[in-house]
MDAnalysis code that builds the backbone (N, CA, C; Angstrom):
import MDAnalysis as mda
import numpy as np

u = mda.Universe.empty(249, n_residues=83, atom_resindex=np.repeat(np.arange(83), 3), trajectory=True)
u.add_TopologyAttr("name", ["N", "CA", "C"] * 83)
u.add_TopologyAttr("resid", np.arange(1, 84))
u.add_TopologyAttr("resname", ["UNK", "UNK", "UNK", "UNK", "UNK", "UNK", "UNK", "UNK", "UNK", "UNK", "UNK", "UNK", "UNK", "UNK", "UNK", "UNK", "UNK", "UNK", "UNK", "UNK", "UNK", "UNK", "UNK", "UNK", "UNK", "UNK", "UNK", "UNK", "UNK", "UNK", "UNK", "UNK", "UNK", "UNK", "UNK", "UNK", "UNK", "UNK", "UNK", "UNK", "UNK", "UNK", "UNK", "UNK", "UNK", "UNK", "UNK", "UNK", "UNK", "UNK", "UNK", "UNK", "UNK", "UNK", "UNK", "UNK", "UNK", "UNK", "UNK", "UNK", "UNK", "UNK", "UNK", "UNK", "UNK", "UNK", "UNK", "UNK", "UNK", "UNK", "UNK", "UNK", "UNK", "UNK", "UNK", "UNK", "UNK", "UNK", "UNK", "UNK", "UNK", "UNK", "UNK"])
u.atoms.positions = np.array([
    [0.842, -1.175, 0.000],
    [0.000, 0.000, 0.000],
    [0.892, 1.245, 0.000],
    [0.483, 1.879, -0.504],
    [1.555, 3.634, -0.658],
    [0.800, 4.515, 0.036],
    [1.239, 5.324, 0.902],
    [1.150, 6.402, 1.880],
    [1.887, 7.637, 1.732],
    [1.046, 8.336, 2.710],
    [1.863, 10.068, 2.256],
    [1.783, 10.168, 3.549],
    [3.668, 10.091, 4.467],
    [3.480, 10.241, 5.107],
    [5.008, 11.719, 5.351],
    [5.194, 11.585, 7.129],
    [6.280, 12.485, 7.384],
    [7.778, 11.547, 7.224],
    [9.274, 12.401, 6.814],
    [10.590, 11.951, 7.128],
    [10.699, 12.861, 7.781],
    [11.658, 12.402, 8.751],
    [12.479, 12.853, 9.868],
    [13.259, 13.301, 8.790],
    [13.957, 14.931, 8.838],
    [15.446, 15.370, 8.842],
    [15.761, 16.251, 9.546],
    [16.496, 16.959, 9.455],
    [17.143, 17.858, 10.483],
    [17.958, 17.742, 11.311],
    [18.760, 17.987, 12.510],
    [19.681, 18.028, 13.758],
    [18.784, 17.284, 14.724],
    [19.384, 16.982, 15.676],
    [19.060, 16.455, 16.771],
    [18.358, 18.289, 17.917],
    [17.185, 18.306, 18.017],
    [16.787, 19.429, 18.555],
    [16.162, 20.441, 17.567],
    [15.979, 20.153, 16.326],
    [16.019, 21.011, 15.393],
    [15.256, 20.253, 14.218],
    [14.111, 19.344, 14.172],
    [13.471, 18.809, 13.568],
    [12.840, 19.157, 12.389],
    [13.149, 19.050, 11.271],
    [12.730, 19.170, 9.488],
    [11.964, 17.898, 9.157],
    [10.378, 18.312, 8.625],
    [10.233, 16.650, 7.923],
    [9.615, 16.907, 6.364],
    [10.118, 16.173, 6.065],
    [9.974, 16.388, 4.532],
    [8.363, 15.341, 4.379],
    [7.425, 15.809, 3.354],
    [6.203, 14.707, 3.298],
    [6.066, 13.983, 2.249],
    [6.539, 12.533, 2.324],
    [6.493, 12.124, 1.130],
    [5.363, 10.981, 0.807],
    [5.899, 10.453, -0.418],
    [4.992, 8.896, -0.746],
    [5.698, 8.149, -0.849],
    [4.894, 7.174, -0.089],
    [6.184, 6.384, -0.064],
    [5.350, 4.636, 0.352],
    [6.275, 3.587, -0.166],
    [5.533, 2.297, 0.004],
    [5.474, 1.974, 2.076],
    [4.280, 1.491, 2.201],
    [4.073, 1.539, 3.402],
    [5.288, 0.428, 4.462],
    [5.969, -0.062, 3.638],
    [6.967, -1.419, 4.146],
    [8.141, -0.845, 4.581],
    [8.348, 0.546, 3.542],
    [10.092, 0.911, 4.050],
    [9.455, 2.100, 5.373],
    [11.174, 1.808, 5.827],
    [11.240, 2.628, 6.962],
    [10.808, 3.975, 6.965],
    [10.792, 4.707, 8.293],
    [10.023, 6.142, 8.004],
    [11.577, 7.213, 7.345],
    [12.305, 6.693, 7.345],
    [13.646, 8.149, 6.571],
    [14.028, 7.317, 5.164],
    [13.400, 6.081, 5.103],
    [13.950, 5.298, 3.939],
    [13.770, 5.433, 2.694],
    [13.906, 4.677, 1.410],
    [13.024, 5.335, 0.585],
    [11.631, 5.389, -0.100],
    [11.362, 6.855, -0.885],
    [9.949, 7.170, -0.916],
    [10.221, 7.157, -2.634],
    [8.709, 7.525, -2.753],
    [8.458, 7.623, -4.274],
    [8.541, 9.087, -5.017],
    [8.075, 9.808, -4.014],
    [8.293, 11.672, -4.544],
    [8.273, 12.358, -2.849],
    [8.645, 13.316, -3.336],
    [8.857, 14.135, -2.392],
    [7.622, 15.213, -2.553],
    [6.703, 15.368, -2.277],
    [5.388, 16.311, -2.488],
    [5.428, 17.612, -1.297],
    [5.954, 17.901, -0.550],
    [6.270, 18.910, 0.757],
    [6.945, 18.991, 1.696],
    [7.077, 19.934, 2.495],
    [7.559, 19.807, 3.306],
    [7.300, 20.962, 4.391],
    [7.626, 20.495, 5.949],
    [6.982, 20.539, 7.295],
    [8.250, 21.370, 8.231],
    [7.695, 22.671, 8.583],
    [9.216, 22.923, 9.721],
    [8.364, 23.333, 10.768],
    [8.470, 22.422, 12.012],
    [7.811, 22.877, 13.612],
    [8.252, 23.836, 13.696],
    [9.209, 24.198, 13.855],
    [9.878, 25.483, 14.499],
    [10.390, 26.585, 13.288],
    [9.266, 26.726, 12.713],
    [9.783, 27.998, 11.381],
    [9.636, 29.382, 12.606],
    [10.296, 30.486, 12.224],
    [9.755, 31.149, 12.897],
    [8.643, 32.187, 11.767],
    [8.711, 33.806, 12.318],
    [7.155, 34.031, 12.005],
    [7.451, 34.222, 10.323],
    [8.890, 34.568, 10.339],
    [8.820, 35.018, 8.621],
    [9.205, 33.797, 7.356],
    [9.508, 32.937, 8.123],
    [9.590, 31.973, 7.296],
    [8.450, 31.068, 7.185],
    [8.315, 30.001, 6.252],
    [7.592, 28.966, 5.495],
    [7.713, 27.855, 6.454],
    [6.464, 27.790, 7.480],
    [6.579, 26.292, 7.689],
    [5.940, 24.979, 7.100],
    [4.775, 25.131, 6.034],
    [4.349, 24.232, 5.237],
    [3.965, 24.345, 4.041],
    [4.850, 23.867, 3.363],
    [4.831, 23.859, 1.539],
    [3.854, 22.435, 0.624],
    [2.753, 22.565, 0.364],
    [2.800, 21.183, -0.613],
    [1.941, 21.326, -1.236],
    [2.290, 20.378, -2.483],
    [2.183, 20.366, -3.857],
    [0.759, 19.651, -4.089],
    [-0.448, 20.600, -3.670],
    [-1.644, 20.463, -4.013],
    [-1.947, 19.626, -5.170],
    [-1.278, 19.836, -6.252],
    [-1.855, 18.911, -7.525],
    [-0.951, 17.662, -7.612],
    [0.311, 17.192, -6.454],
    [0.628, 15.993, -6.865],
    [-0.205, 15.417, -5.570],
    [-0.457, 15.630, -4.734],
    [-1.646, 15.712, -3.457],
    [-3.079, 14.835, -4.150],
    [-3.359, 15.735, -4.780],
    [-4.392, 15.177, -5.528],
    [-4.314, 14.283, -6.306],
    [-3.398, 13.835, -7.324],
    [-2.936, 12.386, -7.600],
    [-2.895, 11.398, -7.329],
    [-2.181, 11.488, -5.948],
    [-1.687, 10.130, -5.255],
    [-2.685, 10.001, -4.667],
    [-4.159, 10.859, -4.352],
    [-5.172, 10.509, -3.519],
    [-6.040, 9.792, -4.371],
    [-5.733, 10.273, -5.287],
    [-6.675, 9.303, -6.917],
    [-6.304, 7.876, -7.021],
    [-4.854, 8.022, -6.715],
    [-4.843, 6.498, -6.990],
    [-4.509, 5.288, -6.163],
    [-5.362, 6.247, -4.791],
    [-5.266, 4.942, -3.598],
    [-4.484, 5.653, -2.535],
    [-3.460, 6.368, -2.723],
    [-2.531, 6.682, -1.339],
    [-3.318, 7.437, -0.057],
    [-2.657, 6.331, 0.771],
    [-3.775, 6.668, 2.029],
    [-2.680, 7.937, 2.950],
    [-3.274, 8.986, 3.161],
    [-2.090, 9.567, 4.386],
    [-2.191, 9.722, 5.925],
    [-0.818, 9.918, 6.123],
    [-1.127, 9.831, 7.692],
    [-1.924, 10.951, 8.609],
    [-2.738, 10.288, 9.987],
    [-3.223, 11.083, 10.808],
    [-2.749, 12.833, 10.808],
    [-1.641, 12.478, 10.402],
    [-0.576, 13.727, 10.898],
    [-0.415, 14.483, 9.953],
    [-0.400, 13.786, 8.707],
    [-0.284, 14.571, 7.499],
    [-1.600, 14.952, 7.103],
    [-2.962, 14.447, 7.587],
    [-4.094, 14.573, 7.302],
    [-3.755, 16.554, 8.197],
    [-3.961, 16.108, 9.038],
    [-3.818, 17.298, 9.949],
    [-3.376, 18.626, 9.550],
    [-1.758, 17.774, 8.755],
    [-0.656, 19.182, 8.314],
    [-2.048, 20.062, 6.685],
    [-2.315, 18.775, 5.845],
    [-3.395, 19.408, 5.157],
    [-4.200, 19.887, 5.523],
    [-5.331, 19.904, 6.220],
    [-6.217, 20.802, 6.627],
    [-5.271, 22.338, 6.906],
    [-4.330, 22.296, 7.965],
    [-3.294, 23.705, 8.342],
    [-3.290, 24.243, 6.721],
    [-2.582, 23.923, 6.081],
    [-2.378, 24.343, 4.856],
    [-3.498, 24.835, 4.068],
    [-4.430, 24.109, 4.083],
    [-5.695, 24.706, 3.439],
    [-6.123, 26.083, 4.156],
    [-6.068, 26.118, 5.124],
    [-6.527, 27.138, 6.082],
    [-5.642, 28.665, 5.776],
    [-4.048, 28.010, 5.836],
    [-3.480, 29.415, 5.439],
    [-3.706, 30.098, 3.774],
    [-4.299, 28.663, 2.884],
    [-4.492, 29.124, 1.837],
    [-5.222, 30.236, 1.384],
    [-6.693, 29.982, 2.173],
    [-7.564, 30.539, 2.118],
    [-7.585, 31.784, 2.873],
])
């Protein structure tokens, strides 16, 4: 099954996650299929903390990819600042 979920990157204290697709078997930093966004907890006020790619979003939801609780979540945020 393929999922859109979060990778861990960043420093230790300093957490970056990139949101990808990815087959549900490999590990969560392992590899994915695309890279569709990405997530910074700690942006501050002038920077970008969530970027993603609405129309590959919509794709992978077409053709089955289920996403996570979390990433469900980070979408709704995103929609919200859209609007």
């Amino acid at each position: 099954m393929v999922v859109i979920r979060l990778a861990r990157g960043g420093a230790k204290a300093r957490p970056f996650f990139n949101i990808v697709v990815a087959d549900k078997r490999t590990r969560r930093d392992g590899r994915f299929i695309e890279r569709i966004g990405f997530y910074n907890p700690i942006a501050t006020v002038n920077e970008e903390s969530i970027r993603l790619a609405q129309d590959r979003l919509t794709y992978w939801k077409s053709v089955g990819a289920q996403a996570s609780p979390t990433v469900e979540r980070l979408i709704e945020q995103a929609a919200k600042k859209a609007a």
